[in-house]
C-alpha positions in Angstrom: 11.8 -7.7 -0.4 11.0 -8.1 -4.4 7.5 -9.4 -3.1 7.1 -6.2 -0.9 7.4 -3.7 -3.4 5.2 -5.7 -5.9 2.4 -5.9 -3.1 3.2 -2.3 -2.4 2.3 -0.8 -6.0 -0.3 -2.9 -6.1 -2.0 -1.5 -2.8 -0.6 1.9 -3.9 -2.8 1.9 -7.2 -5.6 0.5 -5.9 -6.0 3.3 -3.7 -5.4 5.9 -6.1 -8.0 3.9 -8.1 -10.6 3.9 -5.2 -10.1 7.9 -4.7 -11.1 8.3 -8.2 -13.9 6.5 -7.9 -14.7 8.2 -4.4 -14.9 5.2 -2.3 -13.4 6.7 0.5 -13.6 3.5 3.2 -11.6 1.4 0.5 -9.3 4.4 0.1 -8.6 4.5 3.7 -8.2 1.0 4.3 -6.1 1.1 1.2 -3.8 3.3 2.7 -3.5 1.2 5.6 -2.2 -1.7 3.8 0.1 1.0 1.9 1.4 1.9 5.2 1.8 -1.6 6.3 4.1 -2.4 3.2 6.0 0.4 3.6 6.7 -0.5 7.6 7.8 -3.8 6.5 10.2 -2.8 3.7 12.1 -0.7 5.8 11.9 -3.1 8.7 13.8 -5.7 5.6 16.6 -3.1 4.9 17.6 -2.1 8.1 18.2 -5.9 9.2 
């Protein structure tokens, strides 16, 4: 779980990072990974 939300920040400021810097297709795929941290946190505390 600890590794999760280390590896979620991570993806969480590099997006913010590529919106500032307006690469959008990094953004986006960013977000994706975001998502796909998120998902798997939850997925850990429910079980």
């Amino acid at each position: 779980m600890n590794t999760f939300s280390k590896q979620y920040e991570i993806a969480k400021n590099n997006s913010i990072e590529f919106m500032k810097n307006g690469q959008i297709s990094a953004y986006l795929n960013s977000l994706a990974e975001v998502n796909k941290y998120k998902r798997l946190m939850i997925a850990v505390v429910a079980n």
